[in-house]
C-alpha positions as CSV (number, residue, x, y, z in Angstrom):
1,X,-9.2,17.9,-19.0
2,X,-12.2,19.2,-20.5
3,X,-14.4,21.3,-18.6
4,X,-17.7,19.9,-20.4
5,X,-17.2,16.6,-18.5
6,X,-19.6,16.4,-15.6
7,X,-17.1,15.7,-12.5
8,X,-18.0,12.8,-10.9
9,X,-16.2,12.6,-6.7
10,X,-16.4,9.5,-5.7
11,X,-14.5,6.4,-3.5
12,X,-12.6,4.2,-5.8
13,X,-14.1,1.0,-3.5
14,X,-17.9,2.3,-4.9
15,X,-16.4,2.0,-8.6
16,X,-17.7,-1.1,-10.8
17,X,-14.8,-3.5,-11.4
18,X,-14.7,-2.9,-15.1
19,X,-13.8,0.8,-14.1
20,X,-11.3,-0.2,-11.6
21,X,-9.4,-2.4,-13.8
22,X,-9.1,0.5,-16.6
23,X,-7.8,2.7,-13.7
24,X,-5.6,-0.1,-12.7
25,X,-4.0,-0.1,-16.3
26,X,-3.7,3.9,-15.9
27,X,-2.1,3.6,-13.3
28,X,0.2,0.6,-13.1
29,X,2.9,1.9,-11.4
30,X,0.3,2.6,-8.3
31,X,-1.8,5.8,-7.0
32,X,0.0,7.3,-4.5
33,X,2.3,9.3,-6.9
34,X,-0.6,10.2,-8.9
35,X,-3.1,11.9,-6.5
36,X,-3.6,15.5,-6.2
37,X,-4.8,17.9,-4.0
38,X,-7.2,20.4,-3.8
39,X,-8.9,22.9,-1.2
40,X,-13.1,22.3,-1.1
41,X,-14.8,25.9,-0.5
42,X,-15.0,25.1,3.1
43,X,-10.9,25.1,2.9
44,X,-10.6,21.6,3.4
45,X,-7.6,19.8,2.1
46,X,-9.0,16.7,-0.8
47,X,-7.0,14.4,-1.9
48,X,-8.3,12.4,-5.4
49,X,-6.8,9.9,-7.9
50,X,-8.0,11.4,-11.2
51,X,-9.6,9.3,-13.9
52,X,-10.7,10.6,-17.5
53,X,-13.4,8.5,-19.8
54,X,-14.8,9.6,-22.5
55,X,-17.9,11.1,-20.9
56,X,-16.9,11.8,-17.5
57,X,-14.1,13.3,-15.2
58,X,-13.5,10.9,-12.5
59,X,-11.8,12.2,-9.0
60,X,-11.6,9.2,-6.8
61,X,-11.3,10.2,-3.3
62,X,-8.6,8.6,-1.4
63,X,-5.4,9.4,1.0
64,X,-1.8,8.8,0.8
65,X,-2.4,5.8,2.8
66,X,-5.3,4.4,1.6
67,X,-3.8,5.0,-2.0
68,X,-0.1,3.0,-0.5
69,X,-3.0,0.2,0.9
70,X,-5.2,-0.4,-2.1
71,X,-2.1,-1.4,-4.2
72,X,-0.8,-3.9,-1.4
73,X,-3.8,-5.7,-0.6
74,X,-4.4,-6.0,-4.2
75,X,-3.1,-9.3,-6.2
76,X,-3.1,-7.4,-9.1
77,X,0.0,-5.6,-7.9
78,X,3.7,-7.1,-7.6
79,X,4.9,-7.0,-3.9
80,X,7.3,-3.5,-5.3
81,X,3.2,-1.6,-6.1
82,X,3.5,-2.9,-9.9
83,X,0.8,-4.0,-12.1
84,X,2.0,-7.9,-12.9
85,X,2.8,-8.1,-16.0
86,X,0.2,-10.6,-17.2
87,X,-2.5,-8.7,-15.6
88,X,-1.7,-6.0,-17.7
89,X,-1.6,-7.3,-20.7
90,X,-5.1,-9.0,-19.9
91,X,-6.6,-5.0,-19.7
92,X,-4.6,-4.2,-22.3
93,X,-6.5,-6.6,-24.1
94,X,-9.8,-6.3,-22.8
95,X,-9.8,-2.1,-23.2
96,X,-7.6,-1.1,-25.8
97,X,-10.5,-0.3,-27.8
98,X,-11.7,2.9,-25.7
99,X,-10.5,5.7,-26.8
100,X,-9.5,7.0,-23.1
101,X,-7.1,3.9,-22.4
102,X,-5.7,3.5,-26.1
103,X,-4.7,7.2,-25.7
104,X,-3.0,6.6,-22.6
105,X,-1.3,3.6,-23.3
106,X,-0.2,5.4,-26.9
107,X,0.9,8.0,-24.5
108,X,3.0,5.4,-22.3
109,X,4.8,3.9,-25.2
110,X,6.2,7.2,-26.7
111,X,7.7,7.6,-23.1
């Protein structure tokens, strides 16, 4: 992470779709196992998705649950928390040319 970024807290629901679909191809395997967790100076326990772009660092509040319930009530998702297949290609597609998801997905194929 770069500590230039401005860091940007907010609810994944509040996010314009474009934004949600490039977190979606992130993280096609679901949130949940991708959330960390953090103390706020009050000592309260946060729990965010991170998200990197180019110009901002992204930390998309959201619990364990809500992250297990945004995947299942999505149709992007397979029944198993997946992103289908076709749907991801369709991102793929439509934002391989930013330099945040080409990196990632760069990163995903030497895995």
């Amino acid at each position: 992470m770069t500590n230039s970024k401005p860091r940007v807290i907010k609810d994944y629901n509040k996010l314009d779709k474009d934004l949600q679909q490039q977190i979606k191809l992130i993280y096609a395997d679901g949130f949940a196992e991708n959330l960390i967790h953090f103390f706020d100076r009050n000592g309260i326990k946060i729990t965010v998705l991170p998200f990197e772009t180019e110009d901002k660092y992204y930390m998309l509040r959201m619990t364990e649950n809500e992250a297990v319930a945004l995947v299942d009530e999505d149709d992007d998702y397979d029944d198993e928390g997946f992103l289908k297949d076709d749907v991801k290609q369709e991102y793929e597609d439509k934002y391989s040319d930013l330099d945040h998801i080409a990196e990632k997905l760069t990163d995903e194929d030497d895995d």
